[in-house]
RODO-2510 file (C-alpha; in nm, 4 decimals, decimal comma):
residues 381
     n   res          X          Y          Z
     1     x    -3,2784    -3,0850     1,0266
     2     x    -3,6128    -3,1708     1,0884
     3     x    -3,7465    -3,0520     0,7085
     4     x    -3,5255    -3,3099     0,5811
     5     x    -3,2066    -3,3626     0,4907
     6     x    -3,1875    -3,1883     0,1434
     7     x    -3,3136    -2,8279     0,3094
     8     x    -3,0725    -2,9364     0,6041
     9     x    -2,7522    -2,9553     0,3828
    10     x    -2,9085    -2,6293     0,2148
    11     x    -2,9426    -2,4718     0,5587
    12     x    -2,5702    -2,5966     0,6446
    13     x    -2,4349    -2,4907     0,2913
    14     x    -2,6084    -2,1229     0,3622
    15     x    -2,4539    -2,0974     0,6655
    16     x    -2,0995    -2,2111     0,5812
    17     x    -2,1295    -1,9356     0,2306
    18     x    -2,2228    -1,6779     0,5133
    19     x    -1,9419    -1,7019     0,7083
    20     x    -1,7021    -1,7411     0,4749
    21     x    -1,7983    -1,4187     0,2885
    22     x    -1,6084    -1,1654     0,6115
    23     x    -1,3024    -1,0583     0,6693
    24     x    -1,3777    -0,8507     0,9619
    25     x    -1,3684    -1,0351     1,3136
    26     x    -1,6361    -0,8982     1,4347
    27     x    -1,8509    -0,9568     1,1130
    28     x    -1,7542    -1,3038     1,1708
    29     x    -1,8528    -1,3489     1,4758
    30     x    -2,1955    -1,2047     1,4303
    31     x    -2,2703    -1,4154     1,1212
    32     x    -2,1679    -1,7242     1,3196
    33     x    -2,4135    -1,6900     1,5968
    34     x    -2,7154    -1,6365     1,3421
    35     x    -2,6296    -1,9109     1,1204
    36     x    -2,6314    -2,0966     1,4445
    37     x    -2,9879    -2,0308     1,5531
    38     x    -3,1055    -2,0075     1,2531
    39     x    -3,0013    -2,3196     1,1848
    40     x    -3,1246    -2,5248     1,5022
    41     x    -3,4076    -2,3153     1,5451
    42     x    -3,3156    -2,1751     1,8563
    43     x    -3,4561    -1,8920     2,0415
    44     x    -3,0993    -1,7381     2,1426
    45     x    -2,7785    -1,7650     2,0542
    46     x    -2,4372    -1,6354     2,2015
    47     x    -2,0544    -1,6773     2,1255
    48     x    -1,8181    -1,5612     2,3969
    49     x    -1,4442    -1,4937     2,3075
    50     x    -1,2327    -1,5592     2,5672
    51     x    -0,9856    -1,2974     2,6923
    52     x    -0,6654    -1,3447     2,9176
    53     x    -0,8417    -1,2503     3,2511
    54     x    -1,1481    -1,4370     3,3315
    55     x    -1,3732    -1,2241     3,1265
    56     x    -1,4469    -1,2112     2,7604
    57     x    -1,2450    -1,0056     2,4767
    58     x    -1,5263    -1,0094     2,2539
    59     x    -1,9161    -1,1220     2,3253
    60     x    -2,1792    -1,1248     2,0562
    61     x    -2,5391    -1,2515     2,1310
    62     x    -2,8390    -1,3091     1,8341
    63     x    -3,2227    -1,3294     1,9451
    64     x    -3,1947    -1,0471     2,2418
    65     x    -3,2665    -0,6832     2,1081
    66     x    -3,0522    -0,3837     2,1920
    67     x    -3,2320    -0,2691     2,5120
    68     x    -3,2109    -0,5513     2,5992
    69     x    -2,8946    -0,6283     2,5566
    70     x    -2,7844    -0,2278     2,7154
    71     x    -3,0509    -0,3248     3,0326
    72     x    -2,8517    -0,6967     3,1122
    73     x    -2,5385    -0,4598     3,1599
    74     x    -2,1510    -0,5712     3,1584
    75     x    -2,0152    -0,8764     2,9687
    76     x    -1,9891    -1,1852     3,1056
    77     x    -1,7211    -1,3676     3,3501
    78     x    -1,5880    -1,7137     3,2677
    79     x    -1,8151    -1,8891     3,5358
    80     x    -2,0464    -2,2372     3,5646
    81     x    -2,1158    -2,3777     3,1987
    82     x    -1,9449    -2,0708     2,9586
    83     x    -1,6256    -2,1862     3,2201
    84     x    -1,6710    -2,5236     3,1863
    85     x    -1,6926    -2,5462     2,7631
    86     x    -1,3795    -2,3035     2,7625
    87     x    -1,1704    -2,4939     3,0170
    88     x    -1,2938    -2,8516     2,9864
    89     x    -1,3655    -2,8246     2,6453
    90     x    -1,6264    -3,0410     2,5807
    91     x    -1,9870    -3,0123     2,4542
    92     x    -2,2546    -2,9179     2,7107
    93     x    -2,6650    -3,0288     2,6583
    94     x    -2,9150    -2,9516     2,9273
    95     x    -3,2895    -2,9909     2,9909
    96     x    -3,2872    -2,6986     3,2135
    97     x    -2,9597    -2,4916     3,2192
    98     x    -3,0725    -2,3335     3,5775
    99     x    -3,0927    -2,6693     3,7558
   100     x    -2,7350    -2,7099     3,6723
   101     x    -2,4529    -2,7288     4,0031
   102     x    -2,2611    -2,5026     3,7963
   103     x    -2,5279    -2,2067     3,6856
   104     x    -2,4481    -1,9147     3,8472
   105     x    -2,7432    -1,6608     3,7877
   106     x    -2,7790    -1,3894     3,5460
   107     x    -2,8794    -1,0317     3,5707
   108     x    -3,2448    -0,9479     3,6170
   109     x    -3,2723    -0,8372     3,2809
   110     x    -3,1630    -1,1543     3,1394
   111     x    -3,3926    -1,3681     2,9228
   112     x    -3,4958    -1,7155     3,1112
   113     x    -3,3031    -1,9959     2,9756
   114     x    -3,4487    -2,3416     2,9608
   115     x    -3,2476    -2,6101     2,7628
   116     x    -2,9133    -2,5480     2,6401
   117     x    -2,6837    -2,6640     2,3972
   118     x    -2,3199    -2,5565     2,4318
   119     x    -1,9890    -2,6445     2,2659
   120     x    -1,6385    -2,5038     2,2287
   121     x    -1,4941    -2,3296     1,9066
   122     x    -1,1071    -2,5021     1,9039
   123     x    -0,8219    -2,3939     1,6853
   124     x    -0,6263    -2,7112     1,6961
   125     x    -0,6075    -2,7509     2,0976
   126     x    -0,6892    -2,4182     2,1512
   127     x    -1,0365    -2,2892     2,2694
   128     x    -1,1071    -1,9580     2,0892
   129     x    -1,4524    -1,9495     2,1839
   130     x    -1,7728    -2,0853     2,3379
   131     x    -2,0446    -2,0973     2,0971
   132     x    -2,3926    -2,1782     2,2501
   133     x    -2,8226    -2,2116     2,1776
   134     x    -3,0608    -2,2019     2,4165
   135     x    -3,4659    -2,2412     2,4192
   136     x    -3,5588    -2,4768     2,1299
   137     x    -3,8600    -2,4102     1,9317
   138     x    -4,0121    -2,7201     2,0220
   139     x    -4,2407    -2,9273     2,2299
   140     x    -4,0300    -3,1052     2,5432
   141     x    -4,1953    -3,2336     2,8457
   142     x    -4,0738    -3,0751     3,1159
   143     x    -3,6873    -3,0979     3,2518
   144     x    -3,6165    -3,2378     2,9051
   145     x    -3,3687    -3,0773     2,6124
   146     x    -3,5169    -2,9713     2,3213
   147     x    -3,1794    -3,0391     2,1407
   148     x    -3,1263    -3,3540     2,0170
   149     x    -2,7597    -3,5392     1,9250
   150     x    -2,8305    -3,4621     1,5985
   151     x    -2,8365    -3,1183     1,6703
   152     x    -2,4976    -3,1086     1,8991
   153     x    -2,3454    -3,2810     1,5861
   154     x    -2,4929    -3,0220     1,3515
   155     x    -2,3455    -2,7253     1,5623
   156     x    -2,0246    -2,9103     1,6054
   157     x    -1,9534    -2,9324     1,2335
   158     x    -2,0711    -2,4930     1,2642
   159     x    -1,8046    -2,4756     1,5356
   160     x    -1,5537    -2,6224     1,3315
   161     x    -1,6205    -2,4147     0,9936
   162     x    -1,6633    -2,1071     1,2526
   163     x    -1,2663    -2,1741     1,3976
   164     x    -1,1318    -2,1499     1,0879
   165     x    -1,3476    -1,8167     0,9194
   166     x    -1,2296    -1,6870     1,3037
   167     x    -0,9005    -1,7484     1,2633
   168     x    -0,8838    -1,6536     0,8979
   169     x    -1,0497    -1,3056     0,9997
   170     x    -0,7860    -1,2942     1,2794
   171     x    -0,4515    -1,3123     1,0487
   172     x    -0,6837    -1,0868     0,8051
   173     x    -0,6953    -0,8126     1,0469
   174     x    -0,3755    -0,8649     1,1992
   175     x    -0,2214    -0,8296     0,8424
   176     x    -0,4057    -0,4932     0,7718
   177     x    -0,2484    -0,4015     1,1220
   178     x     0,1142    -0,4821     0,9592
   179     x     0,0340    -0,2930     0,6307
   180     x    -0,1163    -0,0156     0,8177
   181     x     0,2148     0,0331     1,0393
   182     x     0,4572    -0,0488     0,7243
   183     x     0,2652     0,2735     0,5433
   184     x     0,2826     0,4948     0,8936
   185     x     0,6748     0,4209     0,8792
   186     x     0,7090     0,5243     0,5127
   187     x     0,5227     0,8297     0,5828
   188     x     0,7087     0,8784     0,8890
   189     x     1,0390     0,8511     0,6573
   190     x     0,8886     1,0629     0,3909
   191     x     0,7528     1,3291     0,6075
   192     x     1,1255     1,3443     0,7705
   193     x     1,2816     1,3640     0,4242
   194     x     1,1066     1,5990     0,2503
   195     x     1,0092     1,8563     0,5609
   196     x     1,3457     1,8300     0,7003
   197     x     1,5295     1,9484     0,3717
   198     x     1,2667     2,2049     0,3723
   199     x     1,3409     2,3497     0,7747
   200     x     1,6793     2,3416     0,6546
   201     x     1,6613     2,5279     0,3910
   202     x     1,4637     2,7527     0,5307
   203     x     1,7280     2,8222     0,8230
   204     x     1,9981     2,8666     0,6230
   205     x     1,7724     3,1182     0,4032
   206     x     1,6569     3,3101     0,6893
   207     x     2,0325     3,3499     0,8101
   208     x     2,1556     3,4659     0,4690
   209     x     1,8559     3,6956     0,5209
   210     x     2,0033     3,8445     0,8240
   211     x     2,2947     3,9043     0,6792
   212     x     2,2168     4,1184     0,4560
   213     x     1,9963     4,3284     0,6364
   214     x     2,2552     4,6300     0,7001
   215     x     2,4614     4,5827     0,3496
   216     x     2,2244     4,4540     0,0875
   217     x     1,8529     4,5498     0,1911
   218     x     1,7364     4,4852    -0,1342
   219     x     1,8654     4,0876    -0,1439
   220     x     1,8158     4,0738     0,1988
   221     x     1,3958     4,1122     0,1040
   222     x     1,4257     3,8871    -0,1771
   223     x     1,5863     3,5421     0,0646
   224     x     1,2764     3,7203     0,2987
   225     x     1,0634     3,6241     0,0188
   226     x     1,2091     3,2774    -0,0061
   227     x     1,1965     3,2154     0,3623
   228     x     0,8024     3,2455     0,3273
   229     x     0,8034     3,0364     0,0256
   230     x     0,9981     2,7852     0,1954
   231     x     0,8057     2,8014     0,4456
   232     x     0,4752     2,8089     0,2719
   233     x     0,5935     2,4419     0,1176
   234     x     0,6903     2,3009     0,4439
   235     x     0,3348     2,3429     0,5503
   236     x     0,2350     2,1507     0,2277
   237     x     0,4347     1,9187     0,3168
   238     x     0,3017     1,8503     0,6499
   239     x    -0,0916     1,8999     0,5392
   240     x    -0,0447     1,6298     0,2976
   241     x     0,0998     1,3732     0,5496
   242     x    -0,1519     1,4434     0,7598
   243     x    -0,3768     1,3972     0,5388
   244     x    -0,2614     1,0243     0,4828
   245     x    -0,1967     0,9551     0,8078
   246     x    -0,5323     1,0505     0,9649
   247     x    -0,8173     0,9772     0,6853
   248     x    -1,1631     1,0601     0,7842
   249     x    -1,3420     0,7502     0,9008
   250     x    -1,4645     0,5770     0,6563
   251     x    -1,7448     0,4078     0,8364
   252     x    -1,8830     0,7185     0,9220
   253     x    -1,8246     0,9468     0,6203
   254     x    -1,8289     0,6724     0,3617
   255     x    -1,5947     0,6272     0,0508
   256     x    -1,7186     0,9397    -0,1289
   257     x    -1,7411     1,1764     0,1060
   258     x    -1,3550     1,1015     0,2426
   259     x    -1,2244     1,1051    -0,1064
   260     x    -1,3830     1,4303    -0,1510
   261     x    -1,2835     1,6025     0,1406
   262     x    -0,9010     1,4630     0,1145
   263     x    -0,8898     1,6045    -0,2337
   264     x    -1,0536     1,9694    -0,1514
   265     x    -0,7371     1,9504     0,0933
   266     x    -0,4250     1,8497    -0,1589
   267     x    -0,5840     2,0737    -0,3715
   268     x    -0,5594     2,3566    -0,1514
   269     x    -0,1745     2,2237    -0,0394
   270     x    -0,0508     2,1913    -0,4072
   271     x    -0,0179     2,3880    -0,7211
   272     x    -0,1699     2,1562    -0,9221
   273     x    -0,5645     2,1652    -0,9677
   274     x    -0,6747     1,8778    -0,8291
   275     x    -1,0368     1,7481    -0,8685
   276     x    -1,3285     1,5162    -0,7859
   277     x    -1,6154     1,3546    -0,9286
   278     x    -1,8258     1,1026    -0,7224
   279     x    -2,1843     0,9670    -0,8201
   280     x    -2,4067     0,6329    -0,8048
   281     x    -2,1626     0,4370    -0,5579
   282     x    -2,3357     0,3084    -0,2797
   283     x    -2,1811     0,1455    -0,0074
   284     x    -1,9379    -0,0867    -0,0083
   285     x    -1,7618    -0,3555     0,1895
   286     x    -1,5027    -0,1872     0,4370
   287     x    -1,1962    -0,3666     0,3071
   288     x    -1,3154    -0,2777    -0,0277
   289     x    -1,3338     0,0524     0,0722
   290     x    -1,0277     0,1369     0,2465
   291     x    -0,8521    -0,0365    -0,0424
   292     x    -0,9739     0,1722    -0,2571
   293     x    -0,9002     0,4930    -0,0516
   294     x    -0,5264     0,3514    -0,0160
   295     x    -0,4908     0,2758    -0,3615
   296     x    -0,6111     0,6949    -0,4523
   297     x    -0,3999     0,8072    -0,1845
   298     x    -0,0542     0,6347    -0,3501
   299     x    -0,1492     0,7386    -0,6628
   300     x    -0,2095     1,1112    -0,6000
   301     x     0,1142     1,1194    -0,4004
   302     x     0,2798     1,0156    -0,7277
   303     x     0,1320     1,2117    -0,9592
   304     x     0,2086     1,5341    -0,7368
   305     x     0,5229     1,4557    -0,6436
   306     x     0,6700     1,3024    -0,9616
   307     x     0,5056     1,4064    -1,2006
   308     x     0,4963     1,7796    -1,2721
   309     x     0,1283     1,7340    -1,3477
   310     x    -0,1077     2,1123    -1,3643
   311     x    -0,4017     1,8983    -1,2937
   312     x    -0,5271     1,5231    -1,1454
   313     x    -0,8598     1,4333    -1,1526
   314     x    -0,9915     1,1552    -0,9788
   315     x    -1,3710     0,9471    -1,0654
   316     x    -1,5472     0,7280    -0,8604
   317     x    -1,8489     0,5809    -1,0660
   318     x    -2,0398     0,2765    -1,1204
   319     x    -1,9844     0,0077    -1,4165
   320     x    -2,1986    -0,2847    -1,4040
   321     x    -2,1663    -0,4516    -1,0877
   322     x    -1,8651    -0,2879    -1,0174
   323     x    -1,6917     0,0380    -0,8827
   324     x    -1,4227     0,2276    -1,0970
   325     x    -1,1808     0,4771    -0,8833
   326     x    -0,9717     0,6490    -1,1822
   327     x    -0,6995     0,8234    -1,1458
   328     x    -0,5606     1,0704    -1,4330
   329     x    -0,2987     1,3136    -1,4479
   330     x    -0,1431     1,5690    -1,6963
   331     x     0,2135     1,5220    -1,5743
   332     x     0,5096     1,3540    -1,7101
   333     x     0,4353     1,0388    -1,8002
   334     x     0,6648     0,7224    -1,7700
   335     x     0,7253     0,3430    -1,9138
   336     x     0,6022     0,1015    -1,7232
   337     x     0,7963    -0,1170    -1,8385
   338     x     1,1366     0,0493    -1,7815
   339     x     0,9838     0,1626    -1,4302
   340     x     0,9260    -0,2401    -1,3139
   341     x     1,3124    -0,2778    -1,4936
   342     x     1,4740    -0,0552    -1,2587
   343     x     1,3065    -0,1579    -0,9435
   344     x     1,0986     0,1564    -0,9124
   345     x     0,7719     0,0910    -0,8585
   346     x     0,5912     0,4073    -0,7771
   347     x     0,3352     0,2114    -0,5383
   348     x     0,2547    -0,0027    -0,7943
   349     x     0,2876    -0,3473    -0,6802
   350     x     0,1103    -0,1934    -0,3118
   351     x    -0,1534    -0,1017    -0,5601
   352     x    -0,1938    -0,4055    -0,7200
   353     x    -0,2134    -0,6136    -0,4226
   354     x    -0,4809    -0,4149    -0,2894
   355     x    -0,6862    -0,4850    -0,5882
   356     x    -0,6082    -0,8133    -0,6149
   357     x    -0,7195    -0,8595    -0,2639
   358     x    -1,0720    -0,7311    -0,3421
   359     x    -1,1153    -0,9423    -0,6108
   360     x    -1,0580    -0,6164    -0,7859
   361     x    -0,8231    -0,5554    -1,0783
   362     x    -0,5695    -0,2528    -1,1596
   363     x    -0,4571    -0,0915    -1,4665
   364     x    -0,1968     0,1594    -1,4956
   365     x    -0,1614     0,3084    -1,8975
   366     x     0,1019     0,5599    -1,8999
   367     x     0,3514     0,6961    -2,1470
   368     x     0,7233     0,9438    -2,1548
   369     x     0,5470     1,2945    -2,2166
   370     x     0,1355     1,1689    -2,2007
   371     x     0,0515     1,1361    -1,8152
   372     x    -0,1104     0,8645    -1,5938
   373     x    -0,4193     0,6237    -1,5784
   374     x    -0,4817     0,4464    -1,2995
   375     x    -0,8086     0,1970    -1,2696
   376     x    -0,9051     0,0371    -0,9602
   377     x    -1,2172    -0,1733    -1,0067
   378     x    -1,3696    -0,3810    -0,7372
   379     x    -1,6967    -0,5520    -0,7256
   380     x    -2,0128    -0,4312    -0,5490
   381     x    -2,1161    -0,0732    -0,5407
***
């Protein structure tokens, strides 16, 4: 605060926008400990996430480099001050952390700690964290903190704003963990459906088949000819679930690249041609990526399943400051209209709610007899 109080509330304001802007815990956490030293001008910063066995389920530090960082070695235990801010719960400031009753020691390849500045994150009168600064960028005579009350306040207000973008990225993730097992269990009960009629068919075939080995050779090749048809299909079947169930990684092969290799599979697994085009996308934010693989994924299954289409393309391209994903198929066609009337809603609302929860928008124009559009755009890109 010392630059005065309108680049202070700036600096605050920043800080708050920052954190606010991720979904992902981890993303959270790192933004948090930044802002933080940033912020108070502090030579390190730390914030420890407690686990249920004396150690820490998550640890993020800012101001130490990787080597670093690999040479100190194994996270920390809940010992002298981290303990104390997680179990007493109240706000630690020290001239010289190391002088403390409570300090403990740290690795050899630790970074020396002078004064310190610690305080607990709380959810309600829970402590989800330790968040703590250390080595002020400022004059102090010796055995004195650097951090001032004003600055415990400061962080204190950060702690507060950093519970609630934690615990907001927490239900986040834990309600992409429900969605993700709600679509594993309708793929389970698709996969059952459809490749179970399929082995059963097939049995039956081949047993007709054997039949009429001795007294019909000639039908007897022809169900032959069905059982590897069948067959044939029930490995379609399978390749496709697959292909849903395990999706290349998208932080490793990127939007395009999964999209593209997914499709070169389905259209290998299906009649239908099925094609992609992919250019001028750069990297986007993960949730806005997998949403947007999720929402190609439930709309290829219906167009080559329902709709009798010869050929789906899908696009991924740039519009302004957006990405388009589009969807289009030669099939069958329906009403939306009647579709939402009769409860049958082909993915649709899933869709929709992934876009919406992008910030993205979807439209779906279809018709009896002139195929399927569907646009996903989402911002970025």
């Amino acid at each position: 605060m010392s630059h005065g109080p309108r680049s202070g509330l700036t600096a605050v304001s920043s800080a708050l926008l920052a954190m606010s802007r991720h979904l992902e815990v981890r993303d959270v956490l790192k933004t948090i400990v930044a802002s933080a030293r940033e912020l108070l001008d502090a030579q390190y910063a730390a914030l420890g996430v407690p686990d249920d066995h004396g150690g820490f389920a998550q640890f993020v530090v800012d101001g130490v480099s990787d080597e670093q960082w690999k040479a100190i070695g194994p996270l920390p235990r809940q010992h002298g001050i981290l303990a104390a801010m997680l179990q007493e719960a109240t706000p630690e400031r020290l001239g010289d952390v190391r002088k403390d009753p409570r300090f403990g020691g740290w690795p050899a390849a630790h970074p020396d700690l002078v004064d310190f500045l610690g305080l607990p994150i709380r959810d309600g009168d829970e402590v989800i964290g330790a968040l703590f600064l250390a080595n002020k960028n400022c004059p102090k005579p010796e055995g004195t903190c650097g951090f001032t009350q004003d600055d415990e306040e400061l962080l204190g207000i950060l702690a507060q704003h950093a519970a609630i973008a934690l615990t907001n990225a927490r239900l986040y993730e834990r309600s992409r963990e429900l969605t993700i097992a709600e679509e594993r269990s309708r793929l389970a009960h698709e996969l059952h459906d459809a490749v179970s009629q399929k082995l059963f068919s097939l049995r039956l075939t081949a047993q007709a088949a054997t039949a009429l080995v001795d007294r019909d050779p000639a039908r007897a090749k022809d169900e032959l000819h069905q059982v590897a048809t069948l067959a044939a299909e029930a490995a379609d079947e399978l390749r496709a679930a697959v292909v849903e169930l395990r999706p290349a990684a998208l932080e490793e092969d990127g939007l395009v690249a999964t999209l593209r290799t997914q499709i070169q599979v389905l259209d290998r697994a299906h009649t239908a041609r099925v094609t992609f085009t992919g250019h001028g996308v750069k990297a986007l934010p993960a949730a806005h990526e997998e949403a947007l693989l999720r929402v190609a994924q439930e709309a290829l299954h219906n167009a080559l399943r329902h709709s009798g289409a010869e050929h789906v393309g899908v696009t991924l391209h740039r519009r302004d400051a957006g990405t388009v994903l589009r969807i289009t198929d030669d099939g069958s066609g329906f009403d939306p209209r009647t579709v939402r009337r009769a409860g049958r809603h082909l993915g649709l609302v899933s869709m929709r709610d992934r876009a919406n929860g992008t910030g993205g928008r979807l439209t779906v124009r279809s018709a009896p007899g002139e195929g399927t559009t569907i646009e996903m755009e989402v911002p970025g890109g």
